[in-house]
N, C-alpha and C positions, 0 to 999 in steps of 0.2 A: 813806445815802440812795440808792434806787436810781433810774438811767437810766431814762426811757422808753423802750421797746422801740420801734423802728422798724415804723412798720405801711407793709404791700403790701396795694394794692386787691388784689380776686378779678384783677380785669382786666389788670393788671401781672403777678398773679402766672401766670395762663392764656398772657398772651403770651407771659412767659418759657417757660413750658412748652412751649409749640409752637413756637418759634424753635430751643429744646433737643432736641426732637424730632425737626425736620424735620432740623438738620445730625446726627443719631444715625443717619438713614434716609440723609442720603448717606456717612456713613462705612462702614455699611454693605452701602450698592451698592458702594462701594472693593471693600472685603475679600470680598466675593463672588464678583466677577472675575474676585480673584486669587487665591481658592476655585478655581474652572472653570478657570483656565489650569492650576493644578496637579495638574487630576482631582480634587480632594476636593469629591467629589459630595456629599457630603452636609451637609459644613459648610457647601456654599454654598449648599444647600436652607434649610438652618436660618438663614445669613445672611440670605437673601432674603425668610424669614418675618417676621425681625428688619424687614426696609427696608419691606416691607407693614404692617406692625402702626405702627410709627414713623410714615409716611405718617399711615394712618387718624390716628393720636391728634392728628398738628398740625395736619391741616384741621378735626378736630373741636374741638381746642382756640382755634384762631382764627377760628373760624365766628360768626359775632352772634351773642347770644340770640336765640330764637322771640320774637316779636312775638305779644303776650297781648291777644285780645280783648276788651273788658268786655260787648260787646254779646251774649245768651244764644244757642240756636239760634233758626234762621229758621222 
């Protein structure tokens, strides 16, 4: 007989996402840093892309949904 599988809301699962995200964007500002203190211009370019990208996805994964009008245009 098998287990029921453990279900995660969407909403659970989105928080975790962007909680996951946003400490990946400061682990990333770390190692960029310390990218630049050692000259390595360009990993810390690519770090920095890494902490931008990161950023964007947890505000956008923790952002509300849009609020859906029923009413048609005006």
């Amino acid at each position: 007989m098998r287990k029921p599988k453990a279900t995660v809301s969407i909403l659970e699962a989105d928080e975790a996402a962007a909680s996951l995200a946003a400490y990946i964007a400061e682990m990333a500002e770390e190692m960029a840093q310390l990218a630049e203190r050692s000259e390595l211009t360009m990993l810390a370019y690519f770090l920095n892309l890494a902490r931008v990208e990161a950023e964007f996805r947890s505000r956008e994964l923790a952002a509300p949904p849009p609020i859906r009008s029923r009413a048609g245009p005006a």
